[in-house]
C-alpha positions as CSV (number, residue, x, y, z in Angstrom):
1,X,20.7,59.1,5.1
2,X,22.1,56.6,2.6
3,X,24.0,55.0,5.3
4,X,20.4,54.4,7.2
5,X,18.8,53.5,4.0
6,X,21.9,50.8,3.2
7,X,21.6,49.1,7.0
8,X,17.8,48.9,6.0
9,X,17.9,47.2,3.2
10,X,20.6,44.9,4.3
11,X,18.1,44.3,6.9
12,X,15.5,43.1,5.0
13,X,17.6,40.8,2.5
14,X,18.8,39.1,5.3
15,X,14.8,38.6,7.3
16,X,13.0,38.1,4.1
17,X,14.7,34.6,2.6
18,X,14.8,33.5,6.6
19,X,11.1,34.3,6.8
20,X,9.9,32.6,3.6
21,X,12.0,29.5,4.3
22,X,10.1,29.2,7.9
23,X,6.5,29.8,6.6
24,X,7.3,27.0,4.0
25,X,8.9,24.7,6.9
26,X,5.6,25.7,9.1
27,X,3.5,24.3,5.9
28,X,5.5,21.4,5.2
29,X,5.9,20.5,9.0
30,X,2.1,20.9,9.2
31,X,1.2,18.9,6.5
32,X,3.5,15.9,7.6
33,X,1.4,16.1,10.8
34,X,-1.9,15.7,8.9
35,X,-0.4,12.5,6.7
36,X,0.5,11.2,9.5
37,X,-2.4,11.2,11.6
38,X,-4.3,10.0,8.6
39,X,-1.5,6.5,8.5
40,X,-2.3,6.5,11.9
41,X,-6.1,6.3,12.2
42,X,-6.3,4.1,9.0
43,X,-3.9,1.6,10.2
44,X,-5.1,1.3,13.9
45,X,-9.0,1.0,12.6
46,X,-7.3,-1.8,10.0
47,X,-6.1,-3.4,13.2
48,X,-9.5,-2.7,15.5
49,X,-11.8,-3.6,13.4
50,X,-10.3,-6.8,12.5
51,X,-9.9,-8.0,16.2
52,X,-5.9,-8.2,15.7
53,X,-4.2,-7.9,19.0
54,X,-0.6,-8.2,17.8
55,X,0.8,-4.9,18.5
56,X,2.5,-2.7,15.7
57,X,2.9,0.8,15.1
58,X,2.3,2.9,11.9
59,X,5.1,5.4,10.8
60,X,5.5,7.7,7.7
61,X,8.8,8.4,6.6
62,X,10.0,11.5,4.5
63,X,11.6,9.2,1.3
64,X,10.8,9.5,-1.9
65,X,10.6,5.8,-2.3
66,X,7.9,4.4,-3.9
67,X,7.3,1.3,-1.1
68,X,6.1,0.7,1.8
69,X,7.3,-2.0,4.4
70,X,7.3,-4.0,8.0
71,X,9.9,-3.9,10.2
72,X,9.8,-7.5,11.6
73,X,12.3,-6.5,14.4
74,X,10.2,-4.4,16.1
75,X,6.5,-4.6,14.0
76,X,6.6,-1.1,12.7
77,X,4.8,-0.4,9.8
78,X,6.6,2.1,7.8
79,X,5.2,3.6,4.2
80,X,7.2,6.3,2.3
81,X,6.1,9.7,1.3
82,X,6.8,9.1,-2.5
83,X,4.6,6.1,-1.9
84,X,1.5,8.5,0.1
85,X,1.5,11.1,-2.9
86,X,0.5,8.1,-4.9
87,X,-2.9,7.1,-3.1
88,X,-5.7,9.4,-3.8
89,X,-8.2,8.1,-1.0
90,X,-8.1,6.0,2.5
91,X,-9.3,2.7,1.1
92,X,-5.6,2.8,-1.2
93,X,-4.0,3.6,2.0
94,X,-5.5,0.8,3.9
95,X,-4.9,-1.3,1.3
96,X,-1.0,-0.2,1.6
97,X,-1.1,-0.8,5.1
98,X,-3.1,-3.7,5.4
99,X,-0.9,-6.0,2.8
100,X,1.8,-5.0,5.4
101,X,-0.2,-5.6,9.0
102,X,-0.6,-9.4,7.4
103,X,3.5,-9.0,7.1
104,X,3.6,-8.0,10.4
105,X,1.4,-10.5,12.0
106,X,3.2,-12.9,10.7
107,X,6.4,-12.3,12.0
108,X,5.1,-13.2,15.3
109,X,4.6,-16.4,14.3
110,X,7.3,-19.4,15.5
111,X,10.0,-19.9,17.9
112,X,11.9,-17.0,19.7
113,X,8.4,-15.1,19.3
114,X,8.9,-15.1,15.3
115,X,13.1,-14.4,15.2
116,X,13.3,-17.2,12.3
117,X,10.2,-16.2,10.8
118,X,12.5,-14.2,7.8
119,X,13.9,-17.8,7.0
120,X,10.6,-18.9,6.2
121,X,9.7,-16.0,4.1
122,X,12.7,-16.6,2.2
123,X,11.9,-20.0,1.4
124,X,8.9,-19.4,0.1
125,X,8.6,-15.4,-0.5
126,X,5.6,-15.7,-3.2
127,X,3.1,-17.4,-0.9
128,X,3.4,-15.0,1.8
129,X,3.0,-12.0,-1.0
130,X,-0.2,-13.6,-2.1
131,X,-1.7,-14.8,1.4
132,X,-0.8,-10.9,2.2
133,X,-2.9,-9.5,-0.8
134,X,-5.9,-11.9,0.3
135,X,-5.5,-10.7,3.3
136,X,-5.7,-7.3,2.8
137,X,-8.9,-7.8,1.1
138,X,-10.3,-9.1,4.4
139,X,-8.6,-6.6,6.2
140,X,-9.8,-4.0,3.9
141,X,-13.7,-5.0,4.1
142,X,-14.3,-5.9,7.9
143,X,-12.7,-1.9,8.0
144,X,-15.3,-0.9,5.7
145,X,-12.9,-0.3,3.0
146,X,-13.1,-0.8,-1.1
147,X,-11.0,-3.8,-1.4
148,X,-11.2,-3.1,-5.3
149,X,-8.5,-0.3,-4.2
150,X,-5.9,-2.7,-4.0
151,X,-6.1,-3.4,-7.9
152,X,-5.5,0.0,-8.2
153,X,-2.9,0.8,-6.0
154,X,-0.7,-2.4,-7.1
155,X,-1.2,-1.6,-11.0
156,X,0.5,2.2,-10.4
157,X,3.4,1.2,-8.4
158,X,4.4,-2.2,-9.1
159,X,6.4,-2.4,-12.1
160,X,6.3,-5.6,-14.4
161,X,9.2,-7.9,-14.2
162,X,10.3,-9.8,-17.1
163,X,10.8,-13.2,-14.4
164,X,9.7,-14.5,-10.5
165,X,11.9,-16.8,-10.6
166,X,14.6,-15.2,-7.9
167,X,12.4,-12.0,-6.9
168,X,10.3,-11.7,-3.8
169,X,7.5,-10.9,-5.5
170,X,5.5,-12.8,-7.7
171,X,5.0,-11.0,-11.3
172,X,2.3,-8.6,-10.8
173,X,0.0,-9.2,-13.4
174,X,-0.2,-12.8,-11.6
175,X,-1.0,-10.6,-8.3
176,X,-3.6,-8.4,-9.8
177,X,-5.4,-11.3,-11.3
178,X,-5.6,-13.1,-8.4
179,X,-6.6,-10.5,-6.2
180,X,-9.5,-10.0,-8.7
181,X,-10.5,-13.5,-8.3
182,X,-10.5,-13.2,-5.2
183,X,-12.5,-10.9,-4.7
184,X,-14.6,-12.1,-7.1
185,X,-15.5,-15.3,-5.4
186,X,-15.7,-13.7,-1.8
187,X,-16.7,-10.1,-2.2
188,X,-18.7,-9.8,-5.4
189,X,-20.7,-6.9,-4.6
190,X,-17.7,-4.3,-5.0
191,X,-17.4,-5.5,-8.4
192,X,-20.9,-5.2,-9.5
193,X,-21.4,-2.1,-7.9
194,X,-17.6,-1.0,-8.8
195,X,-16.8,2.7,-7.3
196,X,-13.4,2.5,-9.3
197,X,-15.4,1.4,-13.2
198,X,-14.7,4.6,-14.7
199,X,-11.2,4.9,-12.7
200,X,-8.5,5.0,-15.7
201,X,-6.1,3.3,-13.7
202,X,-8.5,0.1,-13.2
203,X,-9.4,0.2,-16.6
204,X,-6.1,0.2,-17.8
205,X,-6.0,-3.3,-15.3
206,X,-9.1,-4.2,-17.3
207,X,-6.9,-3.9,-20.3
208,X,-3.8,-5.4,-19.6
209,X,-5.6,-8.5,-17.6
210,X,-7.8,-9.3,-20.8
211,X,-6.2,-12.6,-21.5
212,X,-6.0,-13.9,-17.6
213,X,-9.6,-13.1,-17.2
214,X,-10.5,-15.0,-20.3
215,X,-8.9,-17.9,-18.2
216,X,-10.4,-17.0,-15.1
217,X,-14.1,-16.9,-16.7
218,X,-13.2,-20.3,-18.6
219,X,-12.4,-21.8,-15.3
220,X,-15.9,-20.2,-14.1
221,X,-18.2,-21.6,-16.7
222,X,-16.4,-25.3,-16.5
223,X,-16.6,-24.9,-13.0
224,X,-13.4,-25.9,-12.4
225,X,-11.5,-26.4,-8.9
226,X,-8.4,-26.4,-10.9
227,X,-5.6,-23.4,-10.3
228,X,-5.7,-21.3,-13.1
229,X,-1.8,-20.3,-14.5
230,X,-1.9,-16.6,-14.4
231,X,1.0,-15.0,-16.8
């Protein structure tokens, strides 16, 4: 009998870890489906609805990277996991993805259908950034997104950088200001009737930007065509 009972037991320590480990695998496995879809539909609507007929495909990878990227070998879209838990609607993933569609339609551009194109980029990395940003906010808004969600998005995962002077990337203060402007001057209807006011994330942006939109609203009331030097 206490053979029996042994074998049983024995039994069941060695089912009941295997059995837990493959209903958490059938969870994980399940949600990885649903974020993906969800990076799929947003990023194909980004690219429908804005009449883009480059082709690129939309892929979610499993890092825990906070970043997102485009792959101008082949035009895939790629955003990381530990960037996805970072978004809390569509509009911040569309924002994600449609900084990096402008990426990828770019890289068609020039000779050899765009195989040089990463020399241009390197020679002048910061004007591609911002023309990305702006772009997204066009992007964004012909997809019936919130392009005020790419504030938000930028100000939680870009750190600040003490210098620009040999990083990709301009500093990001200078990005968030002149996304905001942007916006400002093109779409000012998200800002008067702004869904992300009371959003402590944006607020903290409309802390930390006080003394660039001082500028900015100087360069407003002397109506001034001149570029405004963002810190």
């Amino acid at each position: 009998m206490k053979k029996i009972f042994g074998i049983i037991l024995l039994f069941l320590s060695l089912n009941m870890p295997f059995s837990f480990a493959a209903d958490s695998y059938l969870i994980d496995t399940a949600e990885l489906v649903r974020m993906q879809n969800q990076v799929t539909d947003v990023g194909y609507r980004l690219l429908n609805q804005n009449g883009i007929e480059k082709r690129m495909i939309f892929i979610l990878e499993s890092g825990k990277a906070i970043n997102a990227g485009s792959c101008q070998a082949d035009r895939t879209i790629i955003i990381y996991r530990g960037m996805y838990s970072m978004l809390q609607n569509e509009s911040e993933l569309a924002a994600v993805l449609a900084h990096e569609i402008s990426h990828s339609i770019d890289s068609y551009n020039g000779i050899f259908r765009g195989f040089f194109h990463w020399v241009s980029y390197s020679c002048s990395p910061h004007k591609y950034e911002y023309k990305a940003d702006k772009r997204a906010v066009d992007f964004m808004v012909n997809a019936g997104y919130n392009p005020v969600a790419l504030i938000v998005v930028l100000n939680k995962t870009s750190g600040q950088q003490r210098y620009e002077w040999f990083a990709n990337h301009p500093l990001t203060s200078k990005r968030l200001m002149e996304i905001y402007e942007y916006i400002y001057k093109k779409y000012p209807e998200y800002l008067v009737h702004n869904e992300y006011r009371n959003n402590p994330i944006y607020q903290n942006f409309l802390l930390t930007s006080k003394e660039n939109r001082a500028k900015f609203q100087e360069k407003i009331k002397t109506n001034s065509d001149k570029k405004v030097r963002y810190k």
